[in-house]
C-alpha positions as CSV (number, residue, x, y, z in Angstrom):
1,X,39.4,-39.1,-78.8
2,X,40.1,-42.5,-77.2
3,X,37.4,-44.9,-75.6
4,X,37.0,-45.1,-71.9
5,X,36.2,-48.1,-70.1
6,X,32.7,-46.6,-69.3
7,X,32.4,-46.5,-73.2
8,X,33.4,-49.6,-73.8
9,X,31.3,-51.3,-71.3
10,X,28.4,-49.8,-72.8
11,X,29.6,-50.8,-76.4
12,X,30.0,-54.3,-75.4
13,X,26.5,-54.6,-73.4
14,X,24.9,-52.8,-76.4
15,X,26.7,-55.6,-78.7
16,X,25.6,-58.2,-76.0
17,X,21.8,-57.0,-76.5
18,X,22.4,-56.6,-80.3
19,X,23.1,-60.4,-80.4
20,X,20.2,-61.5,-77.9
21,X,17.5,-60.0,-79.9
22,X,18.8,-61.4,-83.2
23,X,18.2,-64.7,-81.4
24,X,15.0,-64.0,-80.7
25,X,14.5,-64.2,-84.7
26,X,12.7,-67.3,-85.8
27,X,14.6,-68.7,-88.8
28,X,14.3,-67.2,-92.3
29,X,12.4,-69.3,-95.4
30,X,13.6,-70.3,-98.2
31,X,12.0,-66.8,-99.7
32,X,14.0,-64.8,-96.5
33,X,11.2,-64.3,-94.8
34,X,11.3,-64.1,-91.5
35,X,8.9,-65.8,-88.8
36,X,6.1,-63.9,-87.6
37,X,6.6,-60.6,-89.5
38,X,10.0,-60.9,-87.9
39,X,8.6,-59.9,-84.7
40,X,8.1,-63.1,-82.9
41,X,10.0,-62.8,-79.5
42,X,10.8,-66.6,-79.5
43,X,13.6,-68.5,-80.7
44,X,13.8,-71.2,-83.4
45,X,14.4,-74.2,-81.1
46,X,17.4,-76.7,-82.4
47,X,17.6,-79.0,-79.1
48,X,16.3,-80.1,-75.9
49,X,13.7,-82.8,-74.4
50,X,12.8,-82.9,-71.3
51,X,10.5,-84.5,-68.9
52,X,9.1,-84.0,-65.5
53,X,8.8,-87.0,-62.6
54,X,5.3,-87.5,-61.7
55,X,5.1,-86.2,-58.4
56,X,6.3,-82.8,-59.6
57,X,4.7,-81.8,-62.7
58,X,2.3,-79.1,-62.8
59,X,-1.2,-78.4,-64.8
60,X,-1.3,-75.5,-67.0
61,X,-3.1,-72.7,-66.9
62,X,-6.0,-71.8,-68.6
63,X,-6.1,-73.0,-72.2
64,X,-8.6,-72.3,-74.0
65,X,-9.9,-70.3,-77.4
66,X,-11.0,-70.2,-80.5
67,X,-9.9,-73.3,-83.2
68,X,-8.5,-72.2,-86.7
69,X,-12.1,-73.6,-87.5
70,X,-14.0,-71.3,-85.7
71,X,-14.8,-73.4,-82.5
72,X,-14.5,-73.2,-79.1
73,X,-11.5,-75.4,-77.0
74,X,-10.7,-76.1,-73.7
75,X,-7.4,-78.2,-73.1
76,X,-9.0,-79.1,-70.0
77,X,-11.5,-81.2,-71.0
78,X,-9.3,-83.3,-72.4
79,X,-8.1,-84.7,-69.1
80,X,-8.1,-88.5,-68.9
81,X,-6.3,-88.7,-72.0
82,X,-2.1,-88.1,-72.7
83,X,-2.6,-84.5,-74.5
84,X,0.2,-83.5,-76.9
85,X,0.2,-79.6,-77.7
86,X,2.7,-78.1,-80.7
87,X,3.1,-75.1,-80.9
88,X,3.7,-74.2,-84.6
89,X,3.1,-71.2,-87.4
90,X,2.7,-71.8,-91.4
91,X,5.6,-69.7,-91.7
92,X,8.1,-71.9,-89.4
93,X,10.4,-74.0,-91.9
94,X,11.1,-76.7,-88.9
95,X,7.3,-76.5,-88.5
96,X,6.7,-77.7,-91.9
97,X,9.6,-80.5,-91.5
98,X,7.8,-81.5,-88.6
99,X,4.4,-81.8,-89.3
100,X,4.1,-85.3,-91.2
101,X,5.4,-86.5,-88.5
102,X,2.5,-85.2,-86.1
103,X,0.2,-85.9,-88.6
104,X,0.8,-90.1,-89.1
105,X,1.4,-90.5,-84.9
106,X,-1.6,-88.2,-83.9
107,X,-3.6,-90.7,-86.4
108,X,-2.6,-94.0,-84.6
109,X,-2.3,-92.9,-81.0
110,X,-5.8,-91.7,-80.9
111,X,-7.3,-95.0,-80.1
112,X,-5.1,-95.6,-77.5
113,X,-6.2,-92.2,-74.9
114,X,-4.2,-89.5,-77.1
115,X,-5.2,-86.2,-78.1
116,X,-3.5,-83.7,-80.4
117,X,-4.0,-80.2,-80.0
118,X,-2.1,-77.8,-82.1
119,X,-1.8,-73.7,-81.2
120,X,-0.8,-71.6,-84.2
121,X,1.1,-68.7,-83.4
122,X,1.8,-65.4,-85.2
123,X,-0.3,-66.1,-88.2
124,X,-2.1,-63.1,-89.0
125,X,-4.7,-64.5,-90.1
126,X,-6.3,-67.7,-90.1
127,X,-5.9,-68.9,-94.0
128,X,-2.3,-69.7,-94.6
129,X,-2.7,-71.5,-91.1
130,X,-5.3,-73.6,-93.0
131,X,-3.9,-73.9,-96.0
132,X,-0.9,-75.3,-93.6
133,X,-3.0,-78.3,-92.1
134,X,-5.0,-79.2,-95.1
135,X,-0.9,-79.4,-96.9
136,X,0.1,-81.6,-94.2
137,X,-3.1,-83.5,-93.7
138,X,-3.5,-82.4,-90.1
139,X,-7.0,-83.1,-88.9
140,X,-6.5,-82.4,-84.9
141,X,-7.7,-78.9,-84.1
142,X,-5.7,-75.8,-83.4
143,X,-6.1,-72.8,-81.0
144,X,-5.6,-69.9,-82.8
145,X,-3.4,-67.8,-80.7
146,X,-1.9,-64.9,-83.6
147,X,-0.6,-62.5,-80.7
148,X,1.3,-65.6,-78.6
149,X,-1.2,-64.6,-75.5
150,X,-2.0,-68.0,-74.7
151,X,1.7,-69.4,-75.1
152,X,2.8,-66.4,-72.8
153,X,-0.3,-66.7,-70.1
154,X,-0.9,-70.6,-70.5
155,X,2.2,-72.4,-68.6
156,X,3.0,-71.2,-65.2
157,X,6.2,-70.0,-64.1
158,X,8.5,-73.2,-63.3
159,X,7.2,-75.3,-65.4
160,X,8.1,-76.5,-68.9
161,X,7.3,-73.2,-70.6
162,X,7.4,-73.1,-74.5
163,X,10.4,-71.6,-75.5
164,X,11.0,-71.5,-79.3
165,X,8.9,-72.4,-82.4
166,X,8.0,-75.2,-82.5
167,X,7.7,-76.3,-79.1
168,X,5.9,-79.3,-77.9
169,X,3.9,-80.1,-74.7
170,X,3.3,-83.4,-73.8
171,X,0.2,-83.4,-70.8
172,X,0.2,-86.7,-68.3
173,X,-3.6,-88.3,-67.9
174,X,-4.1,-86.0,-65.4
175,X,-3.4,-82.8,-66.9
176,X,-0.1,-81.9,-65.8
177,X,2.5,-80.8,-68.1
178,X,4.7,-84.1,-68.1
179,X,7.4,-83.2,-71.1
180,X,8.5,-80.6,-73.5
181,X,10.6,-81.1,-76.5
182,X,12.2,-77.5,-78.0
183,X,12.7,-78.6,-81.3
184,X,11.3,-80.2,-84.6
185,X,10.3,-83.9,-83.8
186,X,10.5,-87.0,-85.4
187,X,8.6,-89.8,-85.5
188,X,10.7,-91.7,-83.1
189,X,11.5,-89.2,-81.0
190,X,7.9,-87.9,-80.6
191,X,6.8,-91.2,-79.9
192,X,9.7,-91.3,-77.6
193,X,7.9,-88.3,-75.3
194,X,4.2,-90.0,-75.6
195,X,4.8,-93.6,-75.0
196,X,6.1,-93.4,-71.8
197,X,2.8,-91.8,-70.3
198,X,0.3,-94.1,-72.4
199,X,1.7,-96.7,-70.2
200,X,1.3,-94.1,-66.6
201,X,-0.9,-95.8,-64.0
């Protein structure tokens, strides 16, 4: 029985879906495991900064939770200072490639107005998350976010939403989502997405 074009339409959007939820995958380890239980509807970024004029950024919504130590957090009362949230999970190789980098620049940026705030994302459970920051010498505090509800409910539509793991979310002095980078940073090009709003009026 030959195919008829119906058929083959369906075959080639069911192929076309097949190949958008792979993406939606977050990269294997070295062990194969896959991100997240392999369920972590976001994709592991490989590209793209971008930033936001002044006069059009907007603030996020509400941000706030529980730390990976236990304590309460609320983005927003970190406004006055340039506020750099990345999004990252212990499993997440360009996580892990990543994090020194955070790590050294959230250390000496700190006297000069920034704050680090890290949200961990589909860990399920808090210890390998831990484990994670003490490995990497991390010492800014993370919102523990296992289920992705505050990366989902946090940025509003039309702004600079988190797209892949790891994301990063630069905020201006006054709270208002100034940058995003959708990949693993460097030094130099995380420094790159602060500097410029250090030096904001």
């Amino acid at each position: 029985m030959s195919l008829s074009r119906a058929p083959r339409r369906t075959l080639l959007a069911v192929g076309a879906l097949s190949a958008a939820l792979a993406l939606t995958a977050c990269s294997s380890d070295s062990n194969g495991k896959s991100g997240g239980g392999g369920d972590t509807n976001f994709v592991a970024s490989t590209g793209g900064v971008e930033t936001v004029a002044k006069g059009e950024r907007k603030a996020p919504n509400k941000l706030v939770g529980e730390t990976l130590d236990g304590k309460q957090l609320d983005v927003a009362d970190l406004k006055g200072k340039v506020v750099v949230m990345n999004l990252w999970g212990s499993w997440c190789p360009p996580c892990r490639a990543e994090a020194p980098h955070f790590a050294k620049v959230s250390k000496e940026l700190k006297a000069k107005g920034v704050e680090f705030v890290g949200i961990n994302t589909r860990d399920p459970n808090k210890q390998p998350a831990i484990a994670f920051e003490k490995d990497y010498g991390i010492t800014y505090p993370s919102l523990y976010d296992p289920a992705g509800k505050l990366i989902v409910n946090g940025f509003p539509k039309g702004s600079l939403n988190p797209a892949g793991i790891p994301s990063t979310i630069v905020l201006d002095k006054d709270g208002k989502i100034a940058g995003r980078a959708l990949m693993a940073l460097n030094e130099t090009r995380l420094r790159q997405l602060i500097d410029p709003l250090v030096a904001e009026k």
